[in-house]
C-alpha positions as CSV (number, residue, x, y, z in Angstrom):
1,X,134.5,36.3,43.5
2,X,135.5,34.7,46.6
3,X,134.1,31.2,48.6
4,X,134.7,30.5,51.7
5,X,134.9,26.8,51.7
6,X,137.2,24.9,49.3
7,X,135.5,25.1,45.6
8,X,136.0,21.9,43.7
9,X,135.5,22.6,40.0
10,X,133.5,19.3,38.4
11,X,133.4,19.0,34.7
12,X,130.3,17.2,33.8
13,X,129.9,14.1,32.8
14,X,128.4,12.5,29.3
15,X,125.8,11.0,31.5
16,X,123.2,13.0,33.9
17,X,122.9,10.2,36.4
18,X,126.8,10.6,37.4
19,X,126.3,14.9,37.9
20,X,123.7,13.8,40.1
21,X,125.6,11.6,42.3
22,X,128.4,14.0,42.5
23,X,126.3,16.5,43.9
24,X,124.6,14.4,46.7
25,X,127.6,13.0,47.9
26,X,129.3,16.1,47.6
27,X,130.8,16.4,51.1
28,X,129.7,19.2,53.9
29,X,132.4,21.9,53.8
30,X,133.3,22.4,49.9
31,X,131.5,24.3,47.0
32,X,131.0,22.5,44.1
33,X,131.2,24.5,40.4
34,X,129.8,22.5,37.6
35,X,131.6,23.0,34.3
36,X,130.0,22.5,31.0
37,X,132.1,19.4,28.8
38,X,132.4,21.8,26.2
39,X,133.0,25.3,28.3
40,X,135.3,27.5,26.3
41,X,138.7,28.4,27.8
42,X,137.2,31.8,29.1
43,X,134.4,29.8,30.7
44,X,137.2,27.9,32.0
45,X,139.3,30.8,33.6
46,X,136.0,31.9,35.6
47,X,135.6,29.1,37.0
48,X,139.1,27.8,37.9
49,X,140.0,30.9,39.3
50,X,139.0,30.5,42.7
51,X,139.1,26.5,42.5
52,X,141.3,24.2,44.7
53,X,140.4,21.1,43.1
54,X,139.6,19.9,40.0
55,X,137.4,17.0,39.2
56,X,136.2,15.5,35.8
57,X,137.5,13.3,33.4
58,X,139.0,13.8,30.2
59,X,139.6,10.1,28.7
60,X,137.5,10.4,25.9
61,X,137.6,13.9,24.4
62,X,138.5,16.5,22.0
63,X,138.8,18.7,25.2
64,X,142.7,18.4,27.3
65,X,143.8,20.4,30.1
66,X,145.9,23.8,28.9
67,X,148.9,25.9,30.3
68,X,145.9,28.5,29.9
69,X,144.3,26.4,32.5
70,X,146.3,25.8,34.9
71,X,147.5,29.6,35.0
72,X,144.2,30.9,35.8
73,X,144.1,28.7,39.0
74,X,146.4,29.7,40.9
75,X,144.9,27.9,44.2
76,X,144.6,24.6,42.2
77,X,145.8,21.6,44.9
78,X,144.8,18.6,43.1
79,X,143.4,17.3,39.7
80,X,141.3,14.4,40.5
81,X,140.6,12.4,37.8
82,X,137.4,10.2,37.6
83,X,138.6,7.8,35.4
84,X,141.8,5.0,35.5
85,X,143.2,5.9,32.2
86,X,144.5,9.2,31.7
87,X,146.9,9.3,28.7
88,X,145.1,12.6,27.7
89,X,146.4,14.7,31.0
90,X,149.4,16.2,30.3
91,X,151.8,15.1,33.5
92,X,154.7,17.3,32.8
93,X,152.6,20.3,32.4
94,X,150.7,19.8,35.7
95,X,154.1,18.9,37.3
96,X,155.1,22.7,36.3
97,X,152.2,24.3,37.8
98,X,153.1,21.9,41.1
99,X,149.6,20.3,41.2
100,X,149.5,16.9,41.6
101,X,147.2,14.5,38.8
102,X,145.4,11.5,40.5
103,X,142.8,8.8,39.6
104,X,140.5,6.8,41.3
105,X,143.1,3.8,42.2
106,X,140.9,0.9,42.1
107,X,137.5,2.1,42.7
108,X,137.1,0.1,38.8
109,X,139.0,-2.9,38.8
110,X,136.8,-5.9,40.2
111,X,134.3,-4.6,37.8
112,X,136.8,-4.4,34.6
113,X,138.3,-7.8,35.9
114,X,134.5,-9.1,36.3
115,X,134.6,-8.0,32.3
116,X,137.3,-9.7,31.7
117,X,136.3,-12.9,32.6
118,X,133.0,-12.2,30.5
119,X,135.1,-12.0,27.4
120,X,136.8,-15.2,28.1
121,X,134.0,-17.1,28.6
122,X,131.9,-15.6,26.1
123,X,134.7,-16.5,22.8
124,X,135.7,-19.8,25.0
125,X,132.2,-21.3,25.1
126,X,131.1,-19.3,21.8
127,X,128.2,-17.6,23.7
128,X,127.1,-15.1,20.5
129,X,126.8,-18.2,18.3
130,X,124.8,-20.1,20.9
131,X,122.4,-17.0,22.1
132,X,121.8,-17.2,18.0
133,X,120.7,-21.1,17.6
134,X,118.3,-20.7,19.9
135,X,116.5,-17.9,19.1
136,X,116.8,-19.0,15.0
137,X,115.1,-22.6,16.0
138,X,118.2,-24.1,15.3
139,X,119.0,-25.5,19.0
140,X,121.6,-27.5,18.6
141,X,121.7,-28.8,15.1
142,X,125.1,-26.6,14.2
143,X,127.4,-26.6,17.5
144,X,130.6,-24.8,17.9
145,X,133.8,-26.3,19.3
146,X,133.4,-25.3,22.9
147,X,136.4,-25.1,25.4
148,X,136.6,-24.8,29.4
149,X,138.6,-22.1,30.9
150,X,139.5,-24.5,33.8
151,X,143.2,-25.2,33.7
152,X,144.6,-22.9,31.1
153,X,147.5,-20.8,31.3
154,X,147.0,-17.4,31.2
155,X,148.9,-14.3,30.9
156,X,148.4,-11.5,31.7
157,X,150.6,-8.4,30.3
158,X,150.5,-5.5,32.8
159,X,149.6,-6.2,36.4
160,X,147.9,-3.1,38.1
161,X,145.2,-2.9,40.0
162,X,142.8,-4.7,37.3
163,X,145.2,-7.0,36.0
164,X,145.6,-8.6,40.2
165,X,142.2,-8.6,40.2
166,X,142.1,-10.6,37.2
167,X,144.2,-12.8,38.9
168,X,142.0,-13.6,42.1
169,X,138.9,-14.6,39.8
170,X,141.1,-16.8,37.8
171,X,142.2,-19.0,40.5
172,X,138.7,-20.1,40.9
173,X,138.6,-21.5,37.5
174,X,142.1,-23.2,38.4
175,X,143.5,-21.2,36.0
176,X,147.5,-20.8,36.2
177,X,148.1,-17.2,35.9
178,X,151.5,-16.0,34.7
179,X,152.4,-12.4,34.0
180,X,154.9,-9.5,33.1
181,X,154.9,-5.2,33.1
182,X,157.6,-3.0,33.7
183,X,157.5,-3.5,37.5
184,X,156.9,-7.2,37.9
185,X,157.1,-10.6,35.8
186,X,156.6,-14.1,36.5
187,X,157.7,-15.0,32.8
188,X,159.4,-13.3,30.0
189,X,156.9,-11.2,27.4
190,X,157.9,-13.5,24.3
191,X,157.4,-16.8,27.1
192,X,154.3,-15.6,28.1
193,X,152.6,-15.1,24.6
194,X,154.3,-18.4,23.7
195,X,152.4,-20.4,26.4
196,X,149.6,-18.8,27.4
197,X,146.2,-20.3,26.0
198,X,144.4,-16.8,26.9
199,X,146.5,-13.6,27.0
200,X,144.9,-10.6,28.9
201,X,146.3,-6.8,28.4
202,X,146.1,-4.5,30.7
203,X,148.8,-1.6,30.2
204,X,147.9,2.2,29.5
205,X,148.1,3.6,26.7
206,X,151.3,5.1,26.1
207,X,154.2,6.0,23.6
208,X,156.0,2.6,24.6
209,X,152.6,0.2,24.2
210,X,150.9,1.7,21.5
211,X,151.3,-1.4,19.0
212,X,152.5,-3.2,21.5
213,X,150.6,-6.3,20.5
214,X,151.6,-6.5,16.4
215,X,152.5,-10.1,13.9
216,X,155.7,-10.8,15.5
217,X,153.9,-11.0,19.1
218,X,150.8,-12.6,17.3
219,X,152.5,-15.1,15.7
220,X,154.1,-16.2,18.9
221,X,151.1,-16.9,20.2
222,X,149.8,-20.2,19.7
223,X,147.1,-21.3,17.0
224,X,144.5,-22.2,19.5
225,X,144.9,-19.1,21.7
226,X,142.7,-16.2,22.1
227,X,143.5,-12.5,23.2
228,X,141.6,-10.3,25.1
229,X,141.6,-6.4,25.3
230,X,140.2,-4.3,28.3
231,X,143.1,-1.8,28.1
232,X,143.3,0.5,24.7
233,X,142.8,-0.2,22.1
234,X,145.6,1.5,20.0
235,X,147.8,-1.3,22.1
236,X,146.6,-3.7,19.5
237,X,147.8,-3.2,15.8
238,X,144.2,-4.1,15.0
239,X,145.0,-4.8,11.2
240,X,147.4,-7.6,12.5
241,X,144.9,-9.1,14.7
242,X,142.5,-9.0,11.8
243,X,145.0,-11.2,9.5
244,X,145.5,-13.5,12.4
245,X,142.4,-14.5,13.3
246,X,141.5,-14.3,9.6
247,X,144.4,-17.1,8.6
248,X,143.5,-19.2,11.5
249,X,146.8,-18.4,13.4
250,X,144.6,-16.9,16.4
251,X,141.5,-19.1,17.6
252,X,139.7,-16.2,19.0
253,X,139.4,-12.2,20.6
254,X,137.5,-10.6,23.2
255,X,137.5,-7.1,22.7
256,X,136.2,-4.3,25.3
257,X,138.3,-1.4,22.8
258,X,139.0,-1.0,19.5
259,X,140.8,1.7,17.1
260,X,139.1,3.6,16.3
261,X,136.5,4.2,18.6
262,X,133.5,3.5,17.4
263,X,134.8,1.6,14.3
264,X,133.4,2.1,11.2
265,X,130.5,-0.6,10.3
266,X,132.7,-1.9,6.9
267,X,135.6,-2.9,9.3
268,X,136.1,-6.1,8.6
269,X,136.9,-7.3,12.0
270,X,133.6,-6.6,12.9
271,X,132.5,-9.8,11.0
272,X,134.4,-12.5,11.9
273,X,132.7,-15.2,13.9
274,X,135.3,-15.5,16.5
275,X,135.7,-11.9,18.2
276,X,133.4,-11.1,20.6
277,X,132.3,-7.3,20.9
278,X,131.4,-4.6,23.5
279,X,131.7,-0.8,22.9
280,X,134.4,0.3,25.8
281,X,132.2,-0.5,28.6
282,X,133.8,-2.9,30.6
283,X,134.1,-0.6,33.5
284,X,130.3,1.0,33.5
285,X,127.6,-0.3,36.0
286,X,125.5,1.1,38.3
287,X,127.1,-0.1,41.3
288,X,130.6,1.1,40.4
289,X,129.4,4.8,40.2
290,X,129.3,5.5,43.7
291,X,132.3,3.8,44.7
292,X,134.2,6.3,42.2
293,X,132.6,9.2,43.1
294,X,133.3,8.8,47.3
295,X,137.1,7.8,46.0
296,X,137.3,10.9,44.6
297,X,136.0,13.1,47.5
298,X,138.0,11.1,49.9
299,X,141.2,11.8,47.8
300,X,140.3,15.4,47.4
301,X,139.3,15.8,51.8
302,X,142.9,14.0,52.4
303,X,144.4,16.8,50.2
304,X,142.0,20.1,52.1
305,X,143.7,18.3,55.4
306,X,146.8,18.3,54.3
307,X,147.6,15.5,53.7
308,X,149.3,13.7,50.5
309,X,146.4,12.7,47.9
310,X,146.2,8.8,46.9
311,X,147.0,7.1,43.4
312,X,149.3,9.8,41.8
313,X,149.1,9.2,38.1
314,X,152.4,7.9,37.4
315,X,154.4,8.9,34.4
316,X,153.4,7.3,30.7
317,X,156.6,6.4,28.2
């Protein structure tokens, strides 16, 4: 089978709400071929063998993208990712087929950064154990130590697109923000955790940060510090962060991601008064859908002009 206009193969989201968007702001001129989550890799060959572009995500899934794939489309241009992670996408692989792997750039970060900030506050000013004196009738007969964010060092380890836009919302708490990755550092790592009072991470997941936050970086930290994960969380050896926050040698975690994903109801983490919790959804709202989705066209209409597509993935190590 043929198309005339440039067929953009879209594997379905988990949620109905996104397909639909995809489809009315598909833009005039291109075909769009749904692709079931699940599709089997001869449902995959049909449909990638005409396509020029493919969009989806594969963050979160038992699903990855094949040298099977990639040979049945032999028109494939771009794979445009609808997510900021991608540690699942094989770039080498791609990079032999010569089709370039992109995400969305920054269509997510204010909204993760806004998350951010959540977390902060919410283990700073012990918002769980509040929300619960009030509705147990207990008011304020039991309160927790509470702290300001105002004035407090923090760092932040990786500095992409979320972690600047953590940055900008800080200053308005006249925060001093410090940071380090690969590319840019305003302080050493081991200085950072040393003398932050909050410390942020925002690095992908990959062979060189899995663990990356383990004892001997949580026992530089200071007692009365608190850590905060919006990244991965296989970043964090989780079993170490339990001990220190158990012991007292950690005040306090906010934590978007966890490993593993969901965690099982007996982890003991999940029970200690001073981690705040939400279930890997610092970067969902209903606002932030569209904005991804029009990235993604945009990226993939730049590419069907000829021109070079936006936010290459770069390599993980």
């Amino acid at each position: 089978m043929g198309f005339c206009m440039p067929a953009i193969v879209y594997r379905l989201q988990p949620w109905a709400f996104v397909d639909r968007l995809v489809s009315e702001l598909l833009p005039a001129g291109f075909t769009l071929l749904p692709l079931a989550r699940d599709a089997t890799a001869a449902e995959r060959a049909t449909s990638l063998a005409d396509a020029e572009f493919l969009m989806g995500s594969w963050v979160t899934t038992t699903q990855t993208l094949t040298e099977a794939d990639y040979a049945a489309a032999p028109r494939l241009k771009l794979v445009q990712l609808m997510s900021a992670g991608y540690e699942h996408v094989d770039l080498n692989l791609a990079a032999r087929h010569v089709v370039p792997v992109a995400t969305f750039g920054d269509a997510m970060a204010s909204l993760v950064a806004e998350h951010t900030l959540l977390l902060m506050l919410a283990v700073y000013r012990r918002l769980l154990q509040l929300d619960a004196a009030v509705r147990s009738g207990t008011w304020r007969g039991s309160e927790p130590v509470l702290r300001e964010l105002r004035g407090k060092r923090v760092g932040l380890i990786g500095f992409g697109y979320i972690a600047q836009a953590v940055e900008v919302r800080l200053h308005a708490f006249d925060c001093e923000v410090v940071h380090f990755s690969r590319h840019s550092a305003s302080l050493p790592r081991d200085e950072l955790l040393a003398t932050s009072d909050v410390v942020s991470l925002h690095v992908p997941l990959a062979p060189s940060t899995r663990g990356l936050i383990g004892n001997r970086e949580l026992a530089l930290m200071k007692p009365n510090a608190v850590l905060i994960n919006t990244s991965r969380g296989p970043v964090v050896d989780q079993p170490a962060l339990l001990a220190a926050l158990r012991d007292g040698r950690l005040a306090g975690a906010g934590l978007d991601v966890l490993d593993p994903e969901p965690p099982s109801i007996d982890d003991p983490l999940l029970h200690l008064p001073n981690v705040v919790f939400t279930p890997h959804n610092g970067g969902q709202a209903e606002e932030v859908w569209p904005r991804i989705v029009r990235t993604c066209f945009d990226n993939i209409q730049r590419v069907a002009r000829g021109e070079p597509p936006l936010y290459l993935a770069p390599p993980l190590d």
